[in-house]
C-alpha positions as CSV (number, residue, x, y, z in Angstrom):
1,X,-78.5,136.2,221.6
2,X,-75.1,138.0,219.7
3,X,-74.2,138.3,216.1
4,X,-70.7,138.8,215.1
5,X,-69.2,140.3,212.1
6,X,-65.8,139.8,210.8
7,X,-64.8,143.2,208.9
8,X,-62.0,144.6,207.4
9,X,-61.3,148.5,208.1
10,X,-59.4,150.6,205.9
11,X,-56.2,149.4,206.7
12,X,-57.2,146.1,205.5
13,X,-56.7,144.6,209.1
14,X,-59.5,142.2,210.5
15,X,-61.8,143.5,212.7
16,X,-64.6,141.1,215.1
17,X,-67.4,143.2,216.5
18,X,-70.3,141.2,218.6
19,X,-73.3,143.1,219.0
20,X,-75.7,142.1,221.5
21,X,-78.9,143.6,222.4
22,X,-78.0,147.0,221.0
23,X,-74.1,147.2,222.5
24,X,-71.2,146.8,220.1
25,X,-68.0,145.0,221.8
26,X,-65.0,145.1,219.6
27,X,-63.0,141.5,220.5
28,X,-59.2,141.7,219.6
29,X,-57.7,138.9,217.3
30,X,-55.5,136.0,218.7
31,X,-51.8,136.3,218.1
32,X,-49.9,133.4,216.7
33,X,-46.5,132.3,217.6
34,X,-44.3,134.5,215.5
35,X,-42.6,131.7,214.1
36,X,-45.1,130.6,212.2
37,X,-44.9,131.1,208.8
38,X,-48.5,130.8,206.9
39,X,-50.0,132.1,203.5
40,X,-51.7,135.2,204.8
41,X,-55.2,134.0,204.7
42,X,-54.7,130.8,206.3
43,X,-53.4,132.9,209.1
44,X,-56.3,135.5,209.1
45,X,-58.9,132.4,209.3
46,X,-56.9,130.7,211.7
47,X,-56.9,134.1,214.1
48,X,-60.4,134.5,213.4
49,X,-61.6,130.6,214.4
50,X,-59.1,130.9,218.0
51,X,-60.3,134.5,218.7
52,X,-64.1,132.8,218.5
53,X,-63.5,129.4,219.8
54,X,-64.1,130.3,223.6
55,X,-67.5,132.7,222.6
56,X,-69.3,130.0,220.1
57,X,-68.6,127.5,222.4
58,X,-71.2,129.3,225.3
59,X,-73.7,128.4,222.8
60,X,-75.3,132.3,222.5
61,X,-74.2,133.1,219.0
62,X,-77.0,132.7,216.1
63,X,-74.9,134.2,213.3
64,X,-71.4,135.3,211.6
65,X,-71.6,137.6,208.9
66,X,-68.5,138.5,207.1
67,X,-67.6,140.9,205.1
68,X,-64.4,140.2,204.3
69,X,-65.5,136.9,202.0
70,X,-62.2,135.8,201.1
71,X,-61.5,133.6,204.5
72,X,-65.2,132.7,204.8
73,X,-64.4,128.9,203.2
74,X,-60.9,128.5,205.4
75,X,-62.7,129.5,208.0
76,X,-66.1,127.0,207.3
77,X,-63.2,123.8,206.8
78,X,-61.0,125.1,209.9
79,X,-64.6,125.2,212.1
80,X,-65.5,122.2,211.1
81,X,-62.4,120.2,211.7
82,X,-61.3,122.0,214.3
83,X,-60.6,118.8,217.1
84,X,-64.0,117.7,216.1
85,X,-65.4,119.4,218.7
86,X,-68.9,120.2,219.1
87,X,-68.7,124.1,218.8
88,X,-72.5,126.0,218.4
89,X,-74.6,125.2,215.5
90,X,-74.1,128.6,214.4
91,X,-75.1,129.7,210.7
92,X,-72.2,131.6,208.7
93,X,-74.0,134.3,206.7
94,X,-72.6,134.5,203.0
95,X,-71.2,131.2,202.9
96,X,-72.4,131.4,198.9
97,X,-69.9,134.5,198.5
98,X,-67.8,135.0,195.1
99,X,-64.1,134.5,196.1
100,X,-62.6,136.2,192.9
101,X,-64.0,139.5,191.2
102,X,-62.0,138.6,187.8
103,X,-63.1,136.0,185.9
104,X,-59.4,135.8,184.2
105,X,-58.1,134.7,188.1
106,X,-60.6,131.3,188.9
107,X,-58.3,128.7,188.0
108,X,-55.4,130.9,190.4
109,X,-54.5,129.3,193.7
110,X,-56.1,128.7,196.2
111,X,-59.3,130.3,194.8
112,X,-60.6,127.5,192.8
113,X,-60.1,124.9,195.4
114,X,-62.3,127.1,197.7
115,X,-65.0,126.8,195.7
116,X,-64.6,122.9,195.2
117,X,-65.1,122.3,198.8
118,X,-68.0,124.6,199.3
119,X,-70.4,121.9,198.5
120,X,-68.4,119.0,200.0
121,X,-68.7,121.3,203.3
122,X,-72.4,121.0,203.5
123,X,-72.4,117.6,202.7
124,X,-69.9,116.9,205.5
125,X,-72.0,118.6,207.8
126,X,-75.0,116.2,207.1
127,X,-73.4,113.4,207.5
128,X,-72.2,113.6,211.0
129,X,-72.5,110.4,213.4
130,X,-73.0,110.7,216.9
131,X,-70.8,108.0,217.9
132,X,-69.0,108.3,221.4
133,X,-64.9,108.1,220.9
134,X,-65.1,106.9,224.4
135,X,-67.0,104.3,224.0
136,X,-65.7,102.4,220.5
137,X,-62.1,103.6,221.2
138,X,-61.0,101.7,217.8
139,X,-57.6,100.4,217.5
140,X,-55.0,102.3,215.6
141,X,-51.9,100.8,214.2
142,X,-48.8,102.7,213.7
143,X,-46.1,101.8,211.5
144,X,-42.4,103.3,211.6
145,X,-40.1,102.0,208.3
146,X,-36.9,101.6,210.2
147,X,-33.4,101.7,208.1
148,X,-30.3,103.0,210.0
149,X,-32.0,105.6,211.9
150,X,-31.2,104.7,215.3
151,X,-30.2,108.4,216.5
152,X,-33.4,109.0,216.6
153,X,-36.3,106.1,216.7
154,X,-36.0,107.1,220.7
155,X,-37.5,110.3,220.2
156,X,-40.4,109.0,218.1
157,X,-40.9,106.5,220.2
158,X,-41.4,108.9,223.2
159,X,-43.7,111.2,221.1
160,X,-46.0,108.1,220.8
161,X,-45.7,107.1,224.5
162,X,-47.0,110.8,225.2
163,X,-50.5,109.8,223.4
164,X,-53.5,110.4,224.9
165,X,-54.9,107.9,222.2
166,X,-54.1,104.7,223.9
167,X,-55.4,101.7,221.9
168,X,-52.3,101.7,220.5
169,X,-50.1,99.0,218.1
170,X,-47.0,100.2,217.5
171,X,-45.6,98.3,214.5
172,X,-41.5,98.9,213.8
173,X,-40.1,97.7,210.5
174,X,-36.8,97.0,210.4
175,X,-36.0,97.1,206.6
176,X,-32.5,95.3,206.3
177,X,-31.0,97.8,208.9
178,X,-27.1,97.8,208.6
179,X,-25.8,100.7,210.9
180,X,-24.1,99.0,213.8
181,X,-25.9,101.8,215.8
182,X,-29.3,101.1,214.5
183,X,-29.0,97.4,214.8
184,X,-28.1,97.6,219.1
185,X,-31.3,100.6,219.5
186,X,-33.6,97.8,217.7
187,X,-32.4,95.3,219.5
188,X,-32.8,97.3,222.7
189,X,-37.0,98.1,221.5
190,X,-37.2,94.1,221.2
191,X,-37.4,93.4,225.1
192,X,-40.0,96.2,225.2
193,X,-43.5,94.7,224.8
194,X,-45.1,97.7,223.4
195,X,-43.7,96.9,220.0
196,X,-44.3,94.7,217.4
197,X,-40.6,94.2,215.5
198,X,-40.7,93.1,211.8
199,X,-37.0,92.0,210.0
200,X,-37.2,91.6,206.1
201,X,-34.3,92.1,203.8
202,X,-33.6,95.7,202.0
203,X,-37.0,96.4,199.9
204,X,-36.9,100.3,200.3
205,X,-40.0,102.0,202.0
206,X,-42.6,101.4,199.9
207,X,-41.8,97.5,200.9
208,X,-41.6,98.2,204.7
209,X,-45.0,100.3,204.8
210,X,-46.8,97.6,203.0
211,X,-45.4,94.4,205.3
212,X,-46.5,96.9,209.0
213,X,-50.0,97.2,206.9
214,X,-50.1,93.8,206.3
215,X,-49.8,92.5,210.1
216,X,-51.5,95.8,211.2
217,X,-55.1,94.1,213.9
218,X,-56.1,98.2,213.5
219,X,-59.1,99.7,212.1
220,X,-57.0,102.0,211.5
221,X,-53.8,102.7,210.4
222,X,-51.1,105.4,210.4
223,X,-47.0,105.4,209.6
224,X,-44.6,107.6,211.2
225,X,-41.1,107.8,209.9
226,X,-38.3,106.6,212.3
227,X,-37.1,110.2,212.9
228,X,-40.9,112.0,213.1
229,X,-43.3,112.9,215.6
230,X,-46.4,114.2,216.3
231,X,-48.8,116.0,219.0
232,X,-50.0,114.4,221.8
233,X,-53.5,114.3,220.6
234,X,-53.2,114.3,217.2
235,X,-54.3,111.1,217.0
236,X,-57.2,111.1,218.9
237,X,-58.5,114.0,217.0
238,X,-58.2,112.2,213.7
239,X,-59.8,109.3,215.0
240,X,-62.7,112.1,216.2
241,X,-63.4,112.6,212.8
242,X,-63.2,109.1,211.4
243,X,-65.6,107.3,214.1
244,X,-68.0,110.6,213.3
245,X,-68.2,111.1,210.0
246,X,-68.3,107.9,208.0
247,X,-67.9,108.9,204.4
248,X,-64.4,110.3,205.6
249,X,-61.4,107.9,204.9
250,X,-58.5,109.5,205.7
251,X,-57.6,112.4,208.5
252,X,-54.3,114.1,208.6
253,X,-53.4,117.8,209.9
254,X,-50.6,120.7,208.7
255,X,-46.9,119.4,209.2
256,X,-44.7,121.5,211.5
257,X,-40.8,121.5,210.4
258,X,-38.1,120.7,213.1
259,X,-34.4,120.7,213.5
260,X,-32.8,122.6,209.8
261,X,-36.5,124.2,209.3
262,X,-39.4,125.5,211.8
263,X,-41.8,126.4,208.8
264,X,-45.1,125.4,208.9
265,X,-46.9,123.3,205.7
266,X,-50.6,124.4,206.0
267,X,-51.9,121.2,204.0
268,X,-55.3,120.7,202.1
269,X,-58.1,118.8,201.8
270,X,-58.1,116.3,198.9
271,X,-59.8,117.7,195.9
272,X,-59.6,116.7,192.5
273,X,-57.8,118.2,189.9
274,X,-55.6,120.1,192.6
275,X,-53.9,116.6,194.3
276,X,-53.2,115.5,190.3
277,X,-50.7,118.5,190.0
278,X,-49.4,118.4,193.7
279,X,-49.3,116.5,197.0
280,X,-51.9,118.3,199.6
281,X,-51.1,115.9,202.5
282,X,-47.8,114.1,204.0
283,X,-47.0,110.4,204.9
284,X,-48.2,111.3,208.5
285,X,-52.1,110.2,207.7
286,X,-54.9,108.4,209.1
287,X,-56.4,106.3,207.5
288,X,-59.4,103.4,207.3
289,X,-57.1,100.1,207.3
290,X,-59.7,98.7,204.7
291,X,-59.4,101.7,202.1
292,X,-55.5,101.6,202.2
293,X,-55.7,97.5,201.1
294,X,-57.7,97.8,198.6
295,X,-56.6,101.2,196.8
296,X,-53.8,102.8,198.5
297,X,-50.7,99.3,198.7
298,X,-47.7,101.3,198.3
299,X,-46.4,100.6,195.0
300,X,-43.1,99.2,195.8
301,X,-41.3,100.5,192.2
302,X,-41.3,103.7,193.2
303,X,-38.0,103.8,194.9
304,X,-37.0,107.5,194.5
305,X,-39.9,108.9,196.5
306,X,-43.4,110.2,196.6
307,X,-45.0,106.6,197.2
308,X,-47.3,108.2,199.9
309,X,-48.7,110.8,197.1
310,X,-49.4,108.2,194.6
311,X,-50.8,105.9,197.5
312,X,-53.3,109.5,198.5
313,X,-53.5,109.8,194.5
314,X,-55.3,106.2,194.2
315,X,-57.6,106.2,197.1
316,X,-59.0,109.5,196.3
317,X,-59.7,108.7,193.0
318,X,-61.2,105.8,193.9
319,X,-63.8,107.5,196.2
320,X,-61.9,108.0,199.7
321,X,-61.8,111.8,201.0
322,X,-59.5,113.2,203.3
323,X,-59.3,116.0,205.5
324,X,-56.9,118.0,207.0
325,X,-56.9,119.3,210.5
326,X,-55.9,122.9,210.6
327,X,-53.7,123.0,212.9
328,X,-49.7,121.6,213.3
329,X,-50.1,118.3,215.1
330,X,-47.1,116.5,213.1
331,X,-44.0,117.1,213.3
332,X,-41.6,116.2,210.1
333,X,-37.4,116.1,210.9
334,X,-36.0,118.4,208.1
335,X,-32.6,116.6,207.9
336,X,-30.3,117.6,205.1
337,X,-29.1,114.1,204.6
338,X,-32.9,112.2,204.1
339,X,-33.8,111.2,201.3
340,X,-36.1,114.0,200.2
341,X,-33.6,116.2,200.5
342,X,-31.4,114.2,197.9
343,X,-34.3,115.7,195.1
344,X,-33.7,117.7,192.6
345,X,-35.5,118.9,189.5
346,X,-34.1,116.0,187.5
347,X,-35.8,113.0,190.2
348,X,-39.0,115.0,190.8
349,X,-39.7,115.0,186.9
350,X,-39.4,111.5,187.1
351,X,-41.2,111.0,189.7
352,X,-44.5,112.9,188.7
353,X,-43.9,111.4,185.4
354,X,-44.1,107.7,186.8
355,X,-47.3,109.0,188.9
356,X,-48.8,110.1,185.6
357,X,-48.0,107.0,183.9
358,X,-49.6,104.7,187.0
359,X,-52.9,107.3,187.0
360,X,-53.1,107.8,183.1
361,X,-57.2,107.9,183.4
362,X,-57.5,110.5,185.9
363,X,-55.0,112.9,184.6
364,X,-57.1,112.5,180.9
365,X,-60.5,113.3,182.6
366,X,-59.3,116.4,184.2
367,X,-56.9,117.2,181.5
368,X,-58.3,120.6,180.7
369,X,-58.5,121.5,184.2
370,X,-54.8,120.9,184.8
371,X,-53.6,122.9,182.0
372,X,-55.8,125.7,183.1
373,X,-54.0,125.1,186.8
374,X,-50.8,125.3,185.3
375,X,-51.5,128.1,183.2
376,X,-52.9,129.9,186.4
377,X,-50.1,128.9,188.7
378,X,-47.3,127.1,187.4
379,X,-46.1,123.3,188.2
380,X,-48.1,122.1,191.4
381,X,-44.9,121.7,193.4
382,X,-44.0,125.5,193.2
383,X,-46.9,126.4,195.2
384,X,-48.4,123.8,197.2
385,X,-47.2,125.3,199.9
386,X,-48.1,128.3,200.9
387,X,-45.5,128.9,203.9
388,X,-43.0,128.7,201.7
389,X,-41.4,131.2,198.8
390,X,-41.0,129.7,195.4
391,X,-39.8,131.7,192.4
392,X,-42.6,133.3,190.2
393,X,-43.6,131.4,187.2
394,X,-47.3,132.2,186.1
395,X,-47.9,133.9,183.0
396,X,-47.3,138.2,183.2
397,X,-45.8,137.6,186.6
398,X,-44.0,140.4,188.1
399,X,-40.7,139.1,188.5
400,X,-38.2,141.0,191.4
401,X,-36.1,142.7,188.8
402,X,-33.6,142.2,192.0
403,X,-33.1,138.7,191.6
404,X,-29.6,137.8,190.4
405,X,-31.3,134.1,189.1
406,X,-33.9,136.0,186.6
407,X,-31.1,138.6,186.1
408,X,-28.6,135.9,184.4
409,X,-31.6,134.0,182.7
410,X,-32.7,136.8,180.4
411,X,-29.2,137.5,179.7
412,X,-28.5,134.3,178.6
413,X,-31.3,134.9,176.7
414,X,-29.5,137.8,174.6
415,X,-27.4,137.6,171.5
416,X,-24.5,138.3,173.6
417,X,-25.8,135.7,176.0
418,X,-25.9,132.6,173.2
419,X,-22.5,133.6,171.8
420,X,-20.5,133.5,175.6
421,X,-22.2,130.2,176.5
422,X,-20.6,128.9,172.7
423,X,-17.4,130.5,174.2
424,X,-17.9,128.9,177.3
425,X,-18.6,125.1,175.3
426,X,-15.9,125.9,173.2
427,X,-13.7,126.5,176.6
428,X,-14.9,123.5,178.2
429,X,-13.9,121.3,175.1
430,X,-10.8,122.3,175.0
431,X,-10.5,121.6,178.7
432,X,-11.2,117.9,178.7
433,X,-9.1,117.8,175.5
C-alpha cells in the first residue's frame, strides 16, 4: 500500500512524492492548457486532483498528507465532485488544518469560505446514495429563452444534440421574437420533433424562464441561453450528483468564456454569507424541478438582470445546496452587445439593491458577517471571480502606484484637484450657456 505527500520546496512549487514500501517516486504535476486563467490555488488543487486521478483510482493509496495546507479544502470539494466518480476511499491527513496564520486575515477571500465547507464536506460524504444513473436515468428538461438570437440558437442546439445525457426535453421559449432572422430559424426548429416551442408576448427573461419551468415533465430542470453551450457530459455528471446525494439540490460547474473572452470563472459552492455579497454560480444550473417551484420562480420585476442570482439567493436560504463541479463544462458567449454587457456601476447598484430589498431577513441575520466581508475584501462583485483582475479596494491595499486611474483619483483629491474640477464646472456652464 502507498502514501503520498503533497509538498512545497523552497521555491514554493508543488511537489507529489509516493512512497511505497521504502522507495520514494517523485510524480510530476499535470499541465493545464495555457489559456486558462485561474486564481493560483484553484490551479494548484486542480494540478494536484489530475496528477492523482489515474493513481487513487487503482485503489492502493491509504493516505494523502499535505503539507502545503492551503489547497487541502479545494482539493477535498474538487475530489469529491469530481464527475462523481468513485475514486479510493482514501483518507486526507490534516483535513482539520488552519488556513490563515493571522487572525486579522479570516474574513479575507477565499479563506473564510474554506472553512465554512469543511464541515459541509463530511456531511456530504455521509450522505452518499448508491443509486445506479443507469438504471433511473431521470428526465431533464432544458429551457433556452429565445428573443432575436437566431445567429446562433443552431449552435446551442447542436451542443445539446452532442449529449451523452439522453433523456432529454428540450424546451425553446420564444419570448415575442421580432428579428425577421430569428422568427424563419424558429420556425425552421418547429418541424423538428426534438423541441417543444412556446410563443408568449414580450415579458423579458425572467417571464420566459418561468413559462419553460412551468410545462417542464423533468425531475429536473436546467436553462441554457439561446447563444450558450456546454460539455458533452456536463449534464450527466450533474445529474451523478443529484440521483447520489439527496440533500443536494442544485449542481452546476465553472463557466468557460467564448468568442470576445476565453477566461475561465472558477465558481463556488453556495455558502452563506458569501452568496449574499456576490453570485458564486451562473444561469447554467441544475436543479431539482420541485425546489425551483417552490423557492427559486424567477421574479419577473427584475428586468435589468441578475434574476438567476436572486432565484440561487432564495433557494439557498431556504435550505437547497448547490455544488459546483470543478471543472469548465459550460460554455457562456461573451458578446459585447448582450445584455450583461450593457451593466455599468449605476444598474448593478440597483440591482443588488432590489436583491437586498426582496431578501431583507437574510441580509439582517448575517449583517455583521457581511460588513466584516466587505471590510476584508471589498464589494462581492470585485472579487468573485478569481480569474479575473479587479482594481484593489480593501483597506491598506497596496495600490500599483502605476495606475494612471488611482493616479488621477488622488489628485482630484488635492487642493489643486477640487479647484480645476470648479474650473472645469464653471467651463462646462458656460458651455451649455
Amino acid at each position: 500500500m502507498s502514501q503520498i505527500y503533497i509538498r512545497q520546496d523552497a521555491k514554493e512549487k508543488i511537489k507529489i512524492q509516493i512512497e511505497e514500501a521504502g522507495k520514494i517516486q517523485l510524480i510530476p504535476l499535470v499541465l493545464l492548457d495555457a489559456d486558462i486563467k485561474l486564481g493560483e490555488v484553484f490551479k494548484l488543487s486542480y494540478q494536484v486532483l489530475l496528477t492523482l486521478k489515474p493513481l487513487l483510482k487503482k485503489g492502493n493509496i491509504i493516505t494523502l498528507h499535505f503539507e502545503c495546507s492551503y489547497i487541502i479544502m479545494y482539493f477535498t470539494l474538487q475530489y469529491i465532485w469530481f464527475g462523481g466518480e468513485d475514486l479510493a476511499p482514501i483518507k486526507v491527513d490534516g483535513n482539520k488544518a488552519r488556513f490563515s496564520a493571522i487572525e486579522g486575515d479570516s474574513y479575507r477571500f477565499p479563506w473564510y469560505w474554506i472553512q465554512k465547507c469543511e464541515q459541509e464536506c463530511e456531511e456530504l460524504l455521509q450522505s452518499s446514495l448508491e443509486t445506479n444513473i443507469e438504471q433511473t436515468h431521470p428526465k431533464l428538461s432544458i429551457i433556452i429563452p429565445y428573443f432575436n438570437l437566431g445567429e446562433y440558437i443552431h449552435e446551442t442546439l447542436e451542443s445539446l444534440s452532442g449529449c451523452n445525457y439522453s433523456n432529454l426535453e428540450i424546451i425553446i421559449v420564444n419570448d415575442g421574437t421580432t428579428d425577421e432572422k430569428s422568427l424563419k430559424a424558429l420556425d425552421n426548429l418547429r418541424r423538428d420533433e426534438r423541441y417543444r416551442i412556446i410563443d408568449q408576448v414580450n415579458q423579458g427573461l425572467s417571464a420566459a424562464r418561468n413559462a419553460g419551468v412551468k410545462v417542464a415533465q423533468g425531475k429536473y430542470i436546467t436553462f441554457l441561453d439561446a447563444d450558450d453551450q456546454v460539455a458533452s457530459d456536463y449534464y450527466t455528471r450533474a445529474i451523478k450528483v443529484l440521483e447520489r446525494h439527496y440533500d443536494i439540490d442544485i449542481v452546476y460547474s465553472w463557466v468557460k468564456f467564448f468568442e470576445a473572452k476565453n477566461d475561465i470563472w472558477p465558481t463556488f459552492n453556495l455558502k452563506l454569507p458569501y452568496l449574499l455579497l456576490s453570485n458564486m454560480s451562473a444561469a447554467f444550473y441544475v436543479v431539482r424541478k420541485n425546489a425551483f417551484i417552490e423557492f427559486g420562480m424567477n421574479r419577473v420585476e427584475m428586468q435589468k438582470g441578475m434574476e438567476d442570482y436572486d432565484s440561487l439567493i432564495r433557494m439557498h436560504i431556504n435550505g437547497c445546496k448547490g455544488v459546483a463541479i470543478p471543472e469548465a463544462l459550460s460554455y457562456y458567449r461573451y458578446r459585447m452587445d448582450s445584455m450583461s454587457k450593457a451593466f455599468n456601476p449605476g444598474v448593478v447598484i440597483n440591482i443588488y439593491n432590489q436583491i437586498v430589498e426582496q431578501n431583507m431577513q437574510a441580509y439582517k441575520e448575517y449583517s455583521i458577517e457581511i460588513i466584516k466581508l466587505m471590510n476584508a475584501n471589498g464589494p462581492g462583485y470585485l472579487w468573485n471571480n478569481p480569474s479575473l483582475n479587479y482594481p484593489s479596494v480593501v483597506l491598506n491595499a497596496n495600490e500599483d502606484i502605476h495606475d494612471i486611474k488611482y493616479i488621477l483619483i488622488r489628485l482630484l483629491n488635492t487642493h489643486i484637484g477640487r479647484i480645476a474640477i470648479k474650473i472645469l464646472k464653471c467651463y462646462k456652464n458656460k458651455v451649455k450657456k
